[in-house]
C-alpha positions in Angstrom: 98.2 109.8 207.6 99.7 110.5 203.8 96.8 107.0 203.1 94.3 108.9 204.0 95.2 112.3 203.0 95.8 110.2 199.3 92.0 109.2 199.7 91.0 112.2 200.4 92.5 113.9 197.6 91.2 110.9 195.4 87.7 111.7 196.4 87.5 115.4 196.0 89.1 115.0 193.0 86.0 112.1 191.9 83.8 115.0 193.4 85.5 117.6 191.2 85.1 115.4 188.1 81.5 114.6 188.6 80.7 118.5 189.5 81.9 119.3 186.2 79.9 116.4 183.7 76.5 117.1 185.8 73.7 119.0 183.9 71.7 120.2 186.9 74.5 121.9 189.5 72.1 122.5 192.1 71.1 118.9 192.5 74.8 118.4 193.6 75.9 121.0 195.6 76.8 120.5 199.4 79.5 121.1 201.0 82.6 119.9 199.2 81.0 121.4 196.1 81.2 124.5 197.9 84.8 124.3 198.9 85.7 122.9 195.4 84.1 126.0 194.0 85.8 128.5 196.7 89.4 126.8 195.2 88.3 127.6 191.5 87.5 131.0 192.1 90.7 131.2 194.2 89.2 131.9 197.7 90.9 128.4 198.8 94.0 126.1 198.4 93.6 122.8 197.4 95.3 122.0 200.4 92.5 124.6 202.4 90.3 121.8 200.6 91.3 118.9 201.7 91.8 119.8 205.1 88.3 120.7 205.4 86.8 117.7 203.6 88.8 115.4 205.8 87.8 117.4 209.0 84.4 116.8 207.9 85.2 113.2 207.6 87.0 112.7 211.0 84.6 114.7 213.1 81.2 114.6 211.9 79.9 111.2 213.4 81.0 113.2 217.4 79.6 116.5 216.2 76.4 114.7 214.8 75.2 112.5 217.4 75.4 115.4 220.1 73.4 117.9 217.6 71.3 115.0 217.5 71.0 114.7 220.8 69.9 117.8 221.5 67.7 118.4 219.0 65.7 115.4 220.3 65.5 116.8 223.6 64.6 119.9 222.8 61.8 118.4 220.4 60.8 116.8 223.4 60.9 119.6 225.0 58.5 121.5 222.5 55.7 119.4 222.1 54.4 122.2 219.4 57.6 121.5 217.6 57.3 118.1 216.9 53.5 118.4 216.1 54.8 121.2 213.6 57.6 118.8 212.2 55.3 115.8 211.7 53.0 117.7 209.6 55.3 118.7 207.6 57.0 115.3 207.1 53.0 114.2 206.3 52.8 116.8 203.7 55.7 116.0 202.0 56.1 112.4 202.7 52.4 111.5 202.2 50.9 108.1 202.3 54.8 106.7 201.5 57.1 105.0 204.0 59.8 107.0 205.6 62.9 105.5 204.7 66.7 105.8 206.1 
């Protein structure tokens, strides 16, 4: 448990230092950038942090394979949908591959 709370701290810290040498912000901000912002302006801990970033960690793969799952079956669901979502993958992806 203190390994991995040590690696998490190590990586929002990595996070923290690349947040602050990068010239376009918006290219980089998600969600840690978020919370790393919230603790500078003081409306987190850096504990608050890295709970959250190694919440993300643990749980995402189970919360993201069940949203996936039911976004395919409602897709499936709503034929209209997915017609709508593979034009617009068309129109932005063009004539390229689509890739991972």
């Amino acid at each position: 448990s203190k390994d991995l709370k040590g690696a998490m701290e190590t990586l929002i810290e990595q996070k923290r230092q690349k947040l602050s040498t990068v010239e376009k912000l918006d290219e980089h901000m998600d969600f840690a950038s978020q919370l790393i912002f919230a603790q500078n302006r003081g409306d987190l801990t850096a504990e608050n942090v890295n709970q959250c970033v190694l919440e993300m960690m643990i749980a995402a793969p189970d919360t993201l394979s069940v949203t996936l799952f039911f976004m395919l079956i409602l897709i499936a669901e709503h034929p209209t949908v997915e017609e709508e979502m593979m034009r617009e993958i068309e129109a932005v992806v063009g004539k390229h591959e689509l890739q991972s």
